[in-house]
Backbone as CSV, one residue per row, in Angstrom:
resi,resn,N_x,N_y,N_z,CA_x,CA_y,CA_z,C_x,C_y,C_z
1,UNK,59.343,-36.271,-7.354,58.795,-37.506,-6.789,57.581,-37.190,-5.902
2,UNK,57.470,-35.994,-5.422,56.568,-35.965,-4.365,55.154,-34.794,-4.923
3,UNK,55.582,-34.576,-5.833,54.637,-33.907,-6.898,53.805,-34.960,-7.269
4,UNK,54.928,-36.152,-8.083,53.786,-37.651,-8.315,53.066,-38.120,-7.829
5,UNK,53.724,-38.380,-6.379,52.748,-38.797,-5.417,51.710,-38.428,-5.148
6,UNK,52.008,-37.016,-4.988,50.597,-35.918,-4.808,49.688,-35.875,-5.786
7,UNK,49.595,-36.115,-7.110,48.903,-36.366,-8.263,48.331,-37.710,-8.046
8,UNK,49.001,-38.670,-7.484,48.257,-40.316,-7.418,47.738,-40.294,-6.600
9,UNK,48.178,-40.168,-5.348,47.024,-39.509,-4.063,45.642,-38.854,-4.807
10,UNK,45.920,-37.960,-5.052,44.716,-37.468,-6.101,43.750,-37.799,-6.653
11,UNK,44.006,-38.819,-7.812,43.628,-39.356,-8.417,42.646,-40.237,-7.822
12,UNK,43.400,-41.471,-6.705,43.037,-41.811,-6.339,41.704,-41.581,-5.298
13,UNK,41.778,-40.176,-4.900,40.583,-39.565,-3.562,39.677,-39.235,-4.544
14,UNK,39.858,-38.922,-5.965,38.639,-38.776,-7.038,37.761,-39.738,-7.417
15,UNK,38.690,-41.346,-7.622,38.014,-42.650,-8.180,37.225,-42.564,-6.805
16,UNK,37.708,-42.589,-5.357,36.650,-42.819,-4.459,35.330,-42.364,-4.468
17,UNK,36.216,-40.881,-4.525,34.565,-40.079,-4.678,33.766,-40.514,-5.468
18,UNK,33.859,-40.950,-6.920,33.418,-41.223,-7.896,32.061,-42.596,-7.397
19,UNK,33.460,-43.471,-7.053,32.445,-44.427,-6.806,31.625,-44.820,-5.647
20,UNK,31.904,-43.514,-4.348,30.534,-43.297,-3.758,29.107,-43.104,-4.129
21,UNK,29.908,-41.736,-5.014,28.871,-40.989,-5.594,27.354,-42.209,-6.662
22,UNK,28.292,-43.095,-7.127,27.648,-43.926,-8.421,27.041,-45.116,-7.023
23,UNK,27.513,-45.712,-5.878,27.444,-46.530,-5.461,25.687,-46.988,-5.152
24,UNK,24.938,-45.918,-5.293,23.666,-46.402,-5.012,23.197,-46.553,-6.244
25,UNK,23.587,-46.042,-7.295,22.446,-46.382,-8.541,22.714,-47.778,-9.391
26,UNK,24.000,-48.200,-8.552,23.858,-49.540,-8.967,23.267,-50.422,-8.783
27,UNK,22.935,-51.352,-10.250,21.593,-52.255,-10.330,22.111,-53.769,-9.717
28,UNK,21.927,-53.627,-8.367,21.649,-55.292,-7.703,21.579,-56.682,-8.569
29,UNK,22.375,-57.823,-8.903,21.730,-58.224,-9.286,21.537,-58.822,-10.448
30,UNK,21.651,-57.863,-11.198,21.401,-57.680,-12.657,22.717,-57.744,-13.461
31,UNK,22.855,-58.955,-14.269,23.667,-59.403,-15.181,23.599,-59.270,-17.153
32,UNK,24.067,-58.805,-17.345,23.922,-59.063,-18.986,24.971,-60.114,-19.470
33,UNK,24.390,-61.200,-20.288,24.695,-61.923,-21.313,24.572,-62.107,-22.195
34,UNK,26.043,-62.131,-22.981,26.762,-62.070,-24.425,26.578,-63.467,-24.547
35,UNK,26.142,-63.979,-25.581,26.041,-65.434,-26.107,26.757,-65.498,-27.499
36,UNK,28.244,-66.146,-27.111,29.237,-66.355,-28.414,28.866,-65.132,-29.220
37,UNK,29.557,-63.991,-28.923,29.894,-62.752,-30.202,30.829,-62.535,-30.376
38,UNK,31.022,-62.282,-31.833,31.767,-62.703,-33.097,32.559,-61.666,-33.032
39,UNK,32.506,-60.267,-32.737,33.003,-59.006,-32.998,33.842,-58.728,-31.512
40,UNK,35.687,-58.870,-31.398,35.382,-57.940,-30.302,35.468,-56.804,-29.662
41,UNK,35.143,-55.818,-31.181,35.150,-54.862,-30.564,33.329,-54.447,-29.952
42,UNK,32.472,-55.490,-30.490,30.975,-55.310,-30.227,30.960,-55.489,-28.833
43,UNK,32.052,-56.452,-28.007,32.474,-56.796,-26.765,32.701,-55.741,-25.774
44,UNK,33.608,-54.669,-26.385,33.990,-54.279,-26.019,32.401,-52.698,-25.938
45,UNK,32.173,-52.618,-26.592,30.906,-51.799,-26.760,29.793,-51.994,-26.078
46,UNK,29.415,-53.595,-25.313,28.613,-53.853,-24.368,29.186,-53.499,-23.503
47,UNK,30.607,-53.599,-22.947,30.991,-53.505,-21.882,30.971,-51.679,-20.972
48,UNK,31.228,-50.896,-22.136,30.843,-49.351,-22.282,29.158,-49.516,-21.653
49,UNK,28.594,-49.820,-22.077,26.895,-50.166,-21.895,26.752,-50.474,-20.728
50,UNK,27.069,-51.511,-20.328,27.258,-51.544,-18.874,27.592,-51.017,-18.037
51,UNK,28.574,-50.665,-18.266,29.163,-49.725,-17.037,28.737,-48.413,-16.986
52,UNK,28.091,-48.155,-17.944,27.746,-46.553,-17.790,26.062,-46.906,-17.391
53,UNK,25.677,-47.943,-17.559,24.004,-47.686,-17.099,24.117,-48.858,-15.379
54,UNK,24.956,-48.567,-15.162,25.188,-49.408,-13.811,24.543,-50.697,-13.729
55,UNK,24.999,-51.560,-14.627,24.538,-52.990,-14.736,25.430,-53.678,-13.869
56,UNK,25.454,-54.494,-12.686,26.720,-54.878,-12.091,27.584,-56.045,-12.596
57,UNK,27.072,-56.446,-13.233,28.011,-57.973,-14.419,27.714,-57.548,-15.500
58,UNK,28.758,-58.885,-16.558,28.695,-59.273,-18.029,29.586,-60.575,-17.841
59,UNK,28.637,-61.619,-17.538,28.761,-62.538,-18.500,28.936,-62.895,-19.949
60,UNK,30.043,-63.478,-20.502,30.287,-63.940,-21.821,30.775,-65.207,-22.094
61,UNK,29.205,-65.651,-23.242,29.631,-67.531,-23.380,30.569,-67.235,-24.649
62,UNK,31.658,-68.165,-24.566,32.789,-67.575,-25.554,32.854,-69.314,-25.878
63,UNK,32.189,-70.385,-26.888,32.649,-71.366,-27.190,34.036,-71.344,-27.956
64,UNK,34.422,-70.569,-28.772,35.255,-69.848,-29.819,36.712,-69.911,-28.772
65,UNK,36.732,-70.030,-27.398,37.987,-69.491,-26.549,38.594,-68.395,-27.044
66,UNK,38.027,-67.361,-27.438,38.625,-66.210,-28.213,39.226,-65.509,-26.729
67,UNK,38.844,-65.224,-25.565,39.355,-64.313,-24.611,39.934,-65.366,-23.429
68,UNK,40.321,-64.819,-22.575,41.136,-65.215,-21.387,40.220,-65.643,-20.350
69,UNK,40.218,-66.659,-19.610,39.318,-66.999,-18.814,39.889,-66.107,-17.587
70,UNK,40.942,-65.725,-17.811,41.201,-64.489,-15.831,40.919,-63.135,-16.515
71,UNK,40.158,-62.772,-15.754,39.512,-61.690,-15.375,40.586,-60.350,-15.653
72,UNK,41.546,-60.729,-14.979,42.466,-59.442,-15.020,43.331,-59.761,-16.534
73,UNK,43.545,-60.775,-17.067,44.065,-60.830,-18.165,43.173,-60.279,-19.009
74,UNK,41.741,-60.202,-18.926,41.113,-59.886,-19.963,41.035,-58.178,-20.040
75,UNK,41.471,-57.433,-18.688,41.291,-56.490,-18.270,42.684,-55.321,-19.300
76,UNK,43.700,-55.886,-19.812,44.745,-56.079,-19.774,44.512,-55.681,-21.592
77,UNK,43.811,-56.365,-21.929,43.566,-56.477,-23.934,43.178,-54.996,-24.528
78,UNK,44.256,-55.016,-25.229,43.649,-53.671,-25.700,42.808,-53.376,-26.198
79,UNK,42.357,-54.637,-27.099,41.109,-54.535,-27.973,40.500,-53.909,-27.223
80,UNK,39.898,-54.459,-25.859,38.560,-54.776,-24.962,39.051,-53.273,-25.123
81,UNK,39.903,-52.799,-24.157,40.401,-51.365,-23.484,39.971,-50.391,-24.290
82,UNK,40.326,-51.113,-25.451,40.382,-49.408,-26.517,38.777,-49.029,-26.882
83,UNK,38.115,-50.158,-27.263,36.553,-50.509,-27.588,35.344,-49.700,-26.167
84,UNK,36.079,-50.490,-25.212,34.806,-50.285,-24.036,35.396,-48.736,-23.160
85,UNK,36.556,-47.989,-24.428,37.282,-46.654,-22.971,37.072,-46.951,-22.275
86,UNK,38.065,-47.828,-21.462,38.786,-48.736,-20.470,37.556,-48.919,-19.348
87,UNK,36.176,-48.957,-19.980,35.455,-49.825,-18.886,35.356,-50.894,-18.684
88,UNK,36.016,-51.591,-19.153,36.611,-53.013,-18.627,37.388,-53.257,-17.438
89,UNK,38.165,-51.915,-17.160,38.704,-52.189,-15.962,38.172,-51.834,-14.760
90,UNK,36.920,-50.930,-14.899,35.838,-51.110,-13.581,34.394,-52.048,-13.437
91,UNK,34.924,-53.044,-14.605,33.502,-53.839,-14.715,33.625,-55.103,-14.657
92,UNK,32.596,-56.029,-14.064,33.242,-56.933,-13.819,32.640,-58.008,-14.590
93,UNK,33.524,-59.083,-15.189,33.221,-59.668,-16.744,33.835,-61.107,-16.321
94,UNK,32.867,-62.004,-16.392,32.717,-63.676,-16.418,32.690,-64.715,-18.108
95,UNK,33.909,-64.993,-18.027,33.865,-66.149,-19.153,33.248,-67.644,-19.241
96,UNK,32.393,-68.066,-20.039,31.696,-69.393,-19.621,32.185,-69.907,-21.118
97,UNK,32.642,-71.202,-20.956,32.718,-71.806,-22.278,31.504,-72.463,-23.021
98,UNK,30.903,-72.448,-22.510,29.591,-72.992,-23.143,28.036,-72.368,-22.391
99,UNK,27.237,-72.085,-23.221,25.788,-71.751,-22.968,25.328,-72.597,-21.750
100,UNK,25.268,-74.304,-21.738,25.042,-74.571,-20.474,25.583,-74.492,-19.923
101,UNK,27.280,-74.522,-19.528,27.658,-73.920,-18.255,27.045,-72.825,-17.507
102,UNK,26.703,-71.703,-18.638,26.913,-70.080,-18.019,25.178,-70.585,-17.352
103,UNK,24.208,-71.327,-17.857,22.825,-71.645,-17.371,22.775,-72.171,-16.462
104,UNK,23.679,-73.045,-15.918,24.090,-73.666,-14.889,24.162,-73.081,-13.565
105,UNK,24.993,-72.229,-14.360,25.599,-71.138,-13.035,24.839,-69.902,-12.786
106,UNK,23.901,-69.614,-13.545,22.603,-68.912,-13.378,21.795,-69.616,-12.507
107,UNK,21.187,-71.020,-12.790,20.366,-71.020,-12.376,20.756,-72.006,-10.605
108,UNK,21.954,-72.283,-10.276,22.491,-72.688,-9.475,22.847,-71.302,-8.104
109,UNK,22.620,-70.154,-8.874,22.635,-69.121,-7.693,21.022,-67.730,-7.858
110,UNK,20.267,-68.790,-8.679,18.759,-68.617,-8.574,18.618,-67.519,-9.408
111,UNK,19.072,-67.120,-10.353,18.689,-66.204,-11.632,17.529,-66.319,-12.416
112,UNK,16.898,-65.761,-12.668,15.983,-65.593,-13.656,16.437,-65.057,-14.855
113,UNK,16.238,-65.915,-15.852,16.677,-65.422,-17.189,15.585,-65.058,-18.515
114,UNK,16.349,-63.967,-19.321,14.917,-63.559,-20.295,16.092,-63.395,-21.602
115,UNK,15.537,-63.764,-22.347,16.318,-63.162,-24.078,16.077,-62.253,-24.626
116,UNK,16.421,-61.562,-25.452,16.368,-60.481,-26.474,16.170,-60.976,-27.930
117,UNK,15.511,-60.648,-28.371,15.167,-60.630,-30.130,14.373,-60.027,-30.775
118,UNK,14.431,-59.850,-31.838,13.644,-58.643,-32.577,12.418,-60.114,-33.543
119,UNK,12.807,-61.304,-33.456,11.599,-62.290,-33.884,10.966,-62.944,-32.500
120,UNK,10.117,-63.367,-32.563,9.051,-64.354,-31.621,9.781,-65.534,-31.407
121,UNK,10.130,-65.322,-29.999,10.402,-66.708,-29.528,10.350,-67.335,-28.278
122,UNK,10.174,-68.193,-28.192,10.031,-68.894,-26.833,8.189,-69.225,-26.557
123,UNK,7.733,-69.341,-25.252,6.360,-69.344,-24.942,5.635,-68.172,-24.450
124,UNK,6.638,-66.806,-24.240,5.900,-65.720,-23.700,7.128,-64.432,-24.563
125,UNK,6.075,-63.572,-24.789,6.921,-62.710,-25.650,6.603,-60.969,-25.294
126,UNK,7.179,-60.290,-25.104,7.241,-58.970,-24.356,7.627,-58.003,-24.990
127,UNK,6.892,-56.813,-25.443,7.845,-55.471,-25.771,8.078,-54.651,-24.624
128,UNK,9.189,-54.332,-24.779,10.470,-53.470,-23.958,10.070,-52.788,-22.973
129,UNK,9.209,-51.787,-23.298,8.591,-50.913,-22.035,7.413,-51.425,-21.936
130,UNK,6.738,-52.368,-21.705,5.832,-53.120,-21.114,6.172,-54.395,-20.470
131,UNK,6.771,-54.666,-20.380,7.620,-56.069,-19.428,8.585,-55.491,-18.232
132,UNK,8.015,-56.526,-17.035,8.477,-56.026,-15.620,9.855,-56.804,-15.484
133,UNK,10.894,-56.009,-14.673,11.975,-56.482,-14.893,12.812,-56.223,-13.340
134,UNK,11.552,-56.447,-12.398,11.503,-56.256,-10.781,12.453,-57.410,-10.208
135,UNK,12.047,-58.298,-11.026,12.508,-59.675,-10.446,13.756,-59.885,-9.434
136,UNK,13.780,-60.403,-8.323,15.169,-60.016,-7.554,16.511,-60.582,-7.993
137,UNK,16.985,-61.343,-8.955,17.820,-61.495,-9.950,17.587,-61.512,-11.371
138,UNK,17.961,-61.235,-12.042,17.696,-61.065,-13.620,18.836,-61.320,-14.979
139,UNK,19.069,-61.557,-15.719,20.299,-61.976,-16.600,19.501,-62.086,-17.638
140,UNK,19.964,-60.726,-18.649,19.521,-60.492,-19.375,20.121,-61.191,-21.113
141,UNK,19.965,-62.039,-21.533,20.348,-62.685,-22.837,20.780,-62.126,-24.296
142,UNK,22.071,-61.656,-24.759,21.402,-61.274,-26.081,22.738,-62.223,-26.721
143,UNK,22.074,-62.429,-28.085,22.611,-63.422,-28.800,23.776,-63.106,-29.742
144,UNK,24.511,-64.328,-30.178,25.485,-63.783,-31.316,24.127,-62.941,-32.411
145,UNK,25.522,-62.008,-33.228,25.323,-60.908,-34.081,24.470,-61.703,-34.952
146,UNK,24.834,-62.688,-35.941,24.231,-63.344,-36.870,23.154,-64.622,-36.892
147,UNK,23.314,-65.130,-35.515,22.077,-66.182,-35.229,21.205,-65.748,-34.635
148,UNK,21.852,-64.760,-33.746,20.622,-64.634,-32.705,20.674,-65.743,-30.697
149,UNK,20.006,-65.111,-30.110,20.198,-66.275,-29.109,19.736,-67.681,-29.396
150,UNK,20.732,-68.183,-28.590,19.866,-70.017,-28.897,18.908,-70.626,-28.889
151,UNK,18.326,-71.787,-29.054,17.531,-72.543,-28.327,17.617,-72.805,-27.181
152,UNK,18.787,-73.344,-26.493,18.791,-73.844,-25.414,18.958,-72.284,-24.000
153,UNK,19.142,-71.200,-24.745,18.891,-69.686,-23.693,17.044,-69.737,-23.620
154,UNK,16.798,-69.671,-25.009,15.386,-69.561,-24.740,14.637,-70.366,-24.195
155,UNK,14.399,-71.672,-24.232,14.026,-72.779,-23.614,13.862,-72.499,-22.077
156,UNK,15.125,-71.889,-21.435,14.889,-71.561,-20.020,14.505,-70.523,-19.726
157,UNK,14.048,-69.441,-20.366,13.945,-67.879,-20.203,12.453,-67.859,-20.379
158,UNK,12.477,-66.833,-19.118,11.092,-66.633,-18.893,10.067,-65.939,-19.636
159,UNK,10.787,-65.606,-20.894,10.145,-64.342,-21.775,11.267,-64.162,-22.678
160,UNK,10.772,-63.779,-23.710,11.946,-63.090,-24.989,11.382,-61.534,-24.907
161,UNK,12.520,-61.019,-24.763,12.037,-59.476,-25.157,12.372,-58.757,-26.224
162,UNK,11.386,-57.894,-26.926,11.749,-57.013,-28.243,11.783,-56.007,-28.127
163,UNK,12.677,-54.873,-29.220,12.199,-53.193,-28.813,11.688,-53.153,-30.390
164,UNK,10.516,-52.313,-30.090,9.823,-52.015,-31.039,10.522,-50.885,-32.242
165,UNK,9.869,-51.470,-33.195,10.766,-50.694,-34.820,9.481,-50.585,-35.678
166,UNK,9.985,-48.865,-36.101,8.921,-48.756,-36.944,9.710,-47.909,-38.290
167,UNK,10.403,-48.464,-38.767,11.148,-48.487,-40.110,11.046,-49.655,-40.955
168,UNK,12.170,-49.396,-41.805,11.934,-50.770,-43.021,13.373,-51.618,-42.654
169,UNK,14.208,-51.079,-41.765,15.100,-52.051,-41.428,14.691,-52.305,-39.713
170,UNK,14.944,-53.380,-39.808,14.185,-54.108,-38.322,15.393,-55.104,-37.677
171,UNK,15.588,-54.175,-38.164,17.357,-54.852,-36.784,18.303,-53.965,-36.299
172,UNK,18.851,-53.846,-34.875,19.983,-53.132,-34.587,20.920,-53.758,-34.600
173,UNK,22.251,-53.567,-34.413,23.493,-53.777,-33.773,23.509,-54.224,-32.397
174,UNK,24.499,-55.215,-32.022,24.574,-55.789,-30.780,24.796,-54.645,-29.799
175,UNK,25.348,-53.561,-29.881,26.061,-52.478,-28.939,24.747,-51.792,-28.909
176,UNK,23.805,-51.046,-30.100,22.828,-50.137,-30.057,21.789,-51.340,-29.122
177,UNK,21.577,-52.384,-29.729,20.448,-53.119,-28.557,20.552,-53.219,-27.408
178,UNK,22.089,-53.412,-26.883,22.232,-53.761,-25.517,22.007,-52.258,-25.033
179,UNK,22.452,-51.136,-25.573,22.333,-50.176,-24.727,20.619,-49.774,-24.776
180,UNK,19.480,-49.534,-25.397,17.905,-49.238,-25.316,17.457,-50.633,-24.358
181,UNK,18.232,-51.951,-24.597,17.338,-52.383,-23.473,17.744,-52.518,-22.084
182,UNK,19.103,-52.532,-22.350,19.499,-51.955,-20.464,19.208,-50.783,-19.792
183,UNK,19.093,-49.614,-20.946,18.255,-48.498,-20.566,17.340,-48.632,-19.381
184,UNK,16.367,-49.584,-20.100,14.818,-49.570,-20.101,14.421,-50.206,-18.796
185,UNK,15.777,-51.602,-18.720,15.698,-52.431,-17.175,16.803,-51.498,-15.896
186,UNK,17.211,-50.732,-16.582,18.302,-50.074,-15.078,17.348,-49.048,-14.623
187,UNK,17.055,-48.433,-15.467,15.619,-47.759,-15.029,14.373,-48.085,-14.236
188,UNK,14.141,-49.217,-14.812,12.677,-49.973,-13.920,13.743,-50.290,-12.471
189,UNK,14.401,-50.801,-12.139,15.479,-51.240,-11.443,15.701,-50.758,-10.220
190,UNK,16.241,-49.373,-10.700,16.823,-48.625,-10.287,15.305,-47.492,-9.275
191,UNK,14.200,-47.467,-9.680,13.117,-46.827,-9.358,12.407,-47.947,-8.463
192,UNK,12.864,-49.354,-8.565,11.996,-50.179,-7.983,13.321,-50.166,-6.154
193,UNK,14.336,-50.371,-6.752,15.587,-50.518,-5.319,14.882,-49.178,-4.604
194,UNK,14.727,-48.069,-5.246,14.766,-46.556,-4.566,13.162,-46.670,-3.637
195,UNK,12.471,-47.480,-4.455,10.866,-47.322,-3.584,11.109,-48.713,-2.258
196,UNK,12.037,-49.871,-2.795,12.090,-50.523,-1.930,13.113,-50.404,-0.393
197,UNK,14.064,-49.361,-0.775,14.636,-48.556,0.323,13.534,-47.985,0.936
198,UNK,13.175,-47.095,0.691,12.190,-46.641,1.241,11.525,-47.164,2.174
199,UNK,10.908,-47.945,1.495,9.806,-48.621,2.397,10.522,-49.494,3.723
200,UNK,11.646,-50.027,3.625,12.423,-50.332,4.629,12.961,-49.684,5.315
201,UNK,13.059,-48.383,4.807,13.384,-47.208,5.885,12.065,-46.820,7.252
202,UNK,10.532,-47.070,6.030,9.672,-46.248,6.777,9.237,-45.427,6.268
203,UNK,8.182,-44.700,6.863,8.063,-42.994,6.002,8.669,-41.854,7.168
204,UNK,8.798,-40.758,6.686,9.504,-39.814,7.304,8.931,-39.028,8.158
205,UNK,9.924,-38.902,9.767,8.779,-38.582,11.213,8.807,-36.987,11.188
């Protein structure tokens, strides 16, 4: 019994460390949204994405009611568990039943929102590593597998963004996209928090 203990004790002084250690490179802020996807183990593959490039949300519009609206029930699914190696249970994941709700609630706690697509859409259109992604909230859009994001995501989004392809197939996977373009924004992100510490620190006496 006291062997166990001593192992959970353990365990436990490691997750701390852990998430000291990670606690600054997390991206402020910054939300990714799933718009109704079909797959869930593709769900479960954003959620891996996230958590390993320190995105601090995932929003998911689920019209379908396919998942659990509590948080810890969803935490709980093996699907998710087995798909995202259980980063579901350090990440934190919002169910919206509908596209305008989840817009609602974006733009009701002052988000700025942008889409993802590999076609032209909206009124301003951006490739990947040339679009600034400073903005002090951000919620990043990507669409079901087979439509694509909506009308009514794009309509409010300040920009659609693309990653550039220079093959004869011109589409990724929901899991391969989310991970090159969260890349690309935890990075800008993450270099913009580090210069803006800084400068609130001062320079060094």
């Amino acid at each position: 019994m006291f062997f166990v203990k001593t192992l959970m004790e353990e365990k436990k002084s490691l997750i701390r460390q852990r998430t000291n250690e990670i606690k600054p490179y997390r991206c402020k802020n910054l939300i990714a949204v799933l718009e109704n996807p079909m797959d869930i183990k593709n769900i479960g593959t954003v959620i891996r994405n996230v958590n390993a490039l320190g995105v601090e949300k995932t929003y998911i519009v689920d019209s379908r009611k396919s998942l659990p609206d509590d948080w810890e029930e969803m935490r709980e699914r093996k699907s998710l568990s087995k798909t995202s190696v259980s980063a579901i249970k350090w990440s934190f994941v919002k169910r919206f039943g509908s596209t305008e709700e989840c817009l609602s609630h974006l733009e009701k706690n002052r988000f700025t929102s942008i889409v993802t697509s590999p076609h032209i859409k909206g009124k301003r259109n951006e490739i990947l590593h040339e679009a600034d992604y400073t903005m002090p909230k951000l919620a990043v859009w990507f669409g079901n597998e087979s439509r694509g994001v909506s009308d009514e995501a794009v309509a409010v989004s300040d920009f659609c963004v693309s990653i550039p392809m220079f093959g004869m197939i011109e589409s990724l996977n929901l899991g391969t996209t989310t991970g090159i373009v969260l890349y690309e924004i935890t990075k800008q992100r993450r270099a913009y928090q580090e210069k803006y510490k800084h400068a609130k620190r001062g320079p060094d006496k």
